[in-house]
C-alpha positions in Angstrom: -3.4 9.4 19.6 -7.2 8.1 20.1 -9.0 7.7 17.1 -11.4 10.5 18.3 -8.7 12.8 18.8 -7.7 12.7 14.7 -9.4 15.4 12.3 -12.3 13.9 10.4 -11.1 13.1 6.5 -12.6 13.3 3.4 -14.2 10.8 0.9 -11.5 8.6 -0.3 -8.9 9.2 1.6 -7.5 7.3 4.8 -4.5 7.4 7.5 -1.4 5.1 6.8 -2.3 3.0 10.2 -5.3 1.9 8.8 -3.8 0.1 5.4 -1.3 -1.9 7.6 -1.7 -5.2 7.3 -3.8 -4.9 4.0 -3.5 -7.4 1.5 -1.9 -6.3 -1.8 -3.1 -7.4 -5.2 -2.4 -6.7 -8.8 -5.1 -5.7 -11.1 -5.2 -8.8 -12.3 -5.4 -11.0 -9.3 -2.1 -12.1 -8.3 -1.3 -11.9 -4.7 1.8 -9.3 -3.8 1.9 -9.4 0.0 0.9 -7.7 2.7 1.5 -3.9 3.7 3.8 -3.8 6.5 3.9 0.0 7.0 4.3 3.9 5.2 7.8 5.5 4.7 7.5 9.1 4.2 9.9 10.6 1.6 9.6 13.5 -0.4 8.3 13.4 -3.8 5.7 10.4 -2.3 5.2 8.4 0.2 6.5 4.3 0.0 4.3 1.4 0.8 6.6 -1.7 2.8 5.0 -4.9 1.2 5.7 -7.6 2.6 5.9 -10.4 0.5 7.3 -14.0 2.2 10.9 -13.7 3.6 11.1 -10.5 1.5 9.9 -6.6 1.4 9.0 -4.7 -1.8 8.9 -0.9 -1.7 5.7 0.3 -3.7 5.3 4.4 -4.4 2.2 5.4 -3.1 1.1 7.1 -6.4 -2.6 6.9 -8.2 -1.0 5.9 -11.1 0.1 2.6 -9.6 -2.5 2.5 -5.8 -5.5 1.9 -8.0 -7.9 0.4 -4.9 -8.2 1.3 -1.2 -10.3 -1.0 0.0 -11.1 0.0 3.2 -13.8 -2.3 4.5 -12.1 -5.7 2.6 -8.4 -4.5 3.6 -7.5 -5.0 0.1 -5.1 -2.8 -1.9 -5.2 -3.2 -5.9 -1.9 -1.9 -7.4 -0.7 -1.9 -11.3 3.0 -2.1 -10.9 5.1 -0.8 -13.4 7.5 -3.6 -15.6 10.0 -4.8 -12.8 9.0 -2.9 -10.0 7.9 -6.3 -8.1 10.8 -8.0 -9.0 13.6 -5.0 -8.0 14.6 -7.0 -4.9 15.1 -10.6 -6.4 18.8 -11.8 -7.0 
């Protein structure tokens, strides 16, 4: 679909196409990964972060999405205790 052919949005908010390939951050600096893409589920919506040979699966929730940054490509997240480690053996 062109860009022109989407319906305008409001303030804040954005289409999952355009936060692939943002950089993922914690609130306190540390570099996470990169998004790789949006999985839709119900309840919300999952974030695929890459993050070297692996991928982390990060709720797309206020409470842990803190920062779209749109024009910088950056995403600031506050992950819960273990959430970036759930896929280390």
């Amino acid at each position: 679909m062109a860009k022109e052919d989407l319906h305008p949005l409001d303030e804040g908010e954005f289409y999952f196409h355009e936060i692939e390939g943002f950089s993922v951050v914690t609130l306190d600096g540390r570099e996470v990964g990169r998004v790789k893409d949006v999985i839709g589920v119900p309840g919300n919506d999952l974030l695929v972060v890459t993050a070297g040979d692996r991928e982390i699966l990060v709720p797309l929730v206020r409470t842990i999405c803190r920062e779209f940054d749109l024009r910088n490509k950056r995403l600031v997240i506050d992950p819960p205790v273990g959430l970036l480690d759930i896929n280390e053996i």
